[in-house]
N, C-alpha and C positions, 0 to 999 in steps of 0.2 A: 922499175921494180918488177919482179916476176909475178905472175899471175897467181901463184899461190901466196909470196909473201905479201901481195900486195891485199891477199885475201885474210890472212891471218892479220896484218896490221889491224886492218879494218874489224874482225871479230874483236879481235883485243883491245879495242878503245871504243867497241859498243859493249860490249861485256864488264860494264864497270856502273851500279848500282847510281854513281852522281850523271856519268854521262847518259846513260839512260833515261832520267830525269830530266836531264838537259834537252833530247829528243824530243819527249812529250812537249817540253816546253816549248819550244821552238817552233812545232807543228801549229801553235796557235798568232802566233806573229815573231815577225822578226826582234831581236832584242840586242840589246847590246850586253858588254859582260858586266856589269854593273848591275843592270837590271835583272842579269842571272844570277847573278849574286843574293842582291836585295830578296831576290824571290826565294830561292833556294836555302837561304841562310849563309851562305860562303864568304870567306872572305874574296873581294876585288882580283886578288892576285891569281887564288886557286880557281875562281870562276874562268878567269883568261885563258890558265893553265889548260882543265878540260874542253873547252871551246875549241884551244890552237891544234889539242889531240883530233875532235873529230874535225875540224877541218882538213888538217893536214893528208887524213886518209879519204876525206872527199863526201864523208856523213852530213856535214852541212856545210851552206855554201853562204855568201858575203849576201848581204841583201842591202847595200849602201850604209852612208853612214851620216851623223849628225855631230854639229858642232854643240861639243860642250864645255864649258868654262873657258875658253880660250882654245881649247883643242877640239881630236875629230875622236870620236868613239864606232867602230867599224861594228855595223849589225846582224847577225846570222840569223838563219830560218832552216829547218831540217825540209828538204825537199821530200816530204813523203810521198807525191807522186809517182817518184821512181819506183818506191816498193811497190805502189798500186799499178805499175803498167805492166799492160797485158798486149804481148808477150812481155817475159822480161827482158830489162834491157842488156844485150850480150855484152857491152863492155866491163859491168857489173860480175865479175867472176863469184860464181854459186859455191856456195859454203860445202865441205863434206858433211855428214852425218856427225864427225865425231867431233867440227868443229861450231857444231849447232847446238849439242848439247852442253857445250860449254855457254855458249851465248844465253840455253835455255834456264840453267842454273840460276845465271846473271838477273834473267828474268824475274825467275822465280821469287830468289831474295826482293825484288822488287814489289813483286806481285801481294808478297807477306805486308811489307809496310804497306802497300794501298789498302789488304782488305782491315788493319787495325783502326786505319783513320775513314773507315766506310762507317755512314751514315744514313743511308737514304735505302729506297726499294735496289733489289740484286736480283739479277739471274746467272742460274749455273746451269751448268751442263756438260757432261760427260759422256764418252761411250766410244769402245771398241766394239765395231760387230758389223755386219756383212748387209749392203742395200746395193740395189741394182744401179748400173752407172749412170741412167741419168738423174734417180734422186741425186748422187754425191757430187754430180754439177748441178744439180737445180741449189744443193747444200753451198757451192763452195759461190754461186753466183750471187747469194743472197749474203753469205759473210761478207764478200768483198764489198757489195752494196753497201752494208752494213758501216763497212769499215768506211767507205768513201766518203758516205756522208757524216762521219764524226769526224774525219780529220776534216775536212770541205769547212764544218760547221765551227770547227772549233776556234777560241776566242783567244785574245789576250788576258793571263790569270787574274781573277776578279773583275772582270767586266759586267755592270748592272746590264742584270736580267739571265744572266748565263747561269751555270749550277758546274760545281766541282765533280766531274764522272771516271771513270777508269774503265777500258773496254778490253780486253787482252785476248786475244782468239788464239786457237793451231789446228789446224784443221790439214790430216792428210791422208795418204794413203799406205795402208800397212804392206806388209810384205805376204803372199798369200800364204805361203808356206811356210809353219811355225819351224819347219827344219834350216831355212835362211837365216832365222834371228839369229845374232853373235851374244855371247856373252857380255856384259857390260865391264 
């Protein structure tokens, strides 16, 4: 497949509000689709459905499988380390702009159901505006830290002693000259 479509497939089956979900999920153990069902609310079938989608563009990958009832139930796990390696990895073809913003929507709508079902202490934080280059790496060194250690830490859903969290970052760099910006 070409490098662009093989880059839109991959936008277009993360940009979809269950499989997104399913991401998060995945990051904390490997699961079968049953168990992503169970969690999620889905039926069995629709669970398989979006699993076989991000697999098939390479979002998550097999992580063995176990005998159930007489059969094999095959387990995925979202490799989030790949998003976390530094460099990143060049097989990996980089989204454009316009097809980030798509993904970002996806997000977005996400990001609304987390903060209804939020509970606990929050931090925000915001901001366009102008700091010298190595605050924006000491900034972007400390998100990725950030980030490492909550995917690293993170659990199988409901695991005694864990706590239900939601982290969401973007952190970049603007364009200097408000004459470059395109219209939306």
């Amino acid at each position: 497949m070409p490098e662009h479509d093989q880059r839109i497939a991959a936008l277009r089956a993360t940009a979809h509000p269950v499989r997104l979900r399913m991401l998060s999920l995945l990051t904390g153990s490997a699961m079968s689709a049953a168990e992503v069902a169970r969690e999620l609310g889905l039926t069995h079938a629709n669970a398989s459905y979006h699993l076989r989608v991000l697999h098939d563009v390479g979002e998550i990958v097999e992580a063995g499988e176990e005998r159930i009832r007489g059969g094999t139930a095959k387990r995925y796990r979202y490799p989030y380390e790949r998003a976390l390696a530094e460099p990143p990895d060049p097989a990996r073809p980089r989204a454009t702009p316009e097809e980030r913003v798509v993904y970002v929507r996806a997000v977005a709508g996400e990001l609304e159901r987390r903060i209804r079902e939020q509970s606990g202490r929050a931090r925000h934080s915001d901001l366009e505006g102008w700091v010298a280059p190595e605050v924006w790496t000491e900034a972007c060194r400390l998100l990725e830290e950030a980030s490492r250690l909550l995917h690293e830490a993170n659990r199988a859903p409901r695991t005694p002693g864990t706590i239900h969290v939601n982290a969401t970052t973007w952190a970049f760099e603007m364009t200097s000259d408000p004459a470059e910006k395109k219209a939306p």
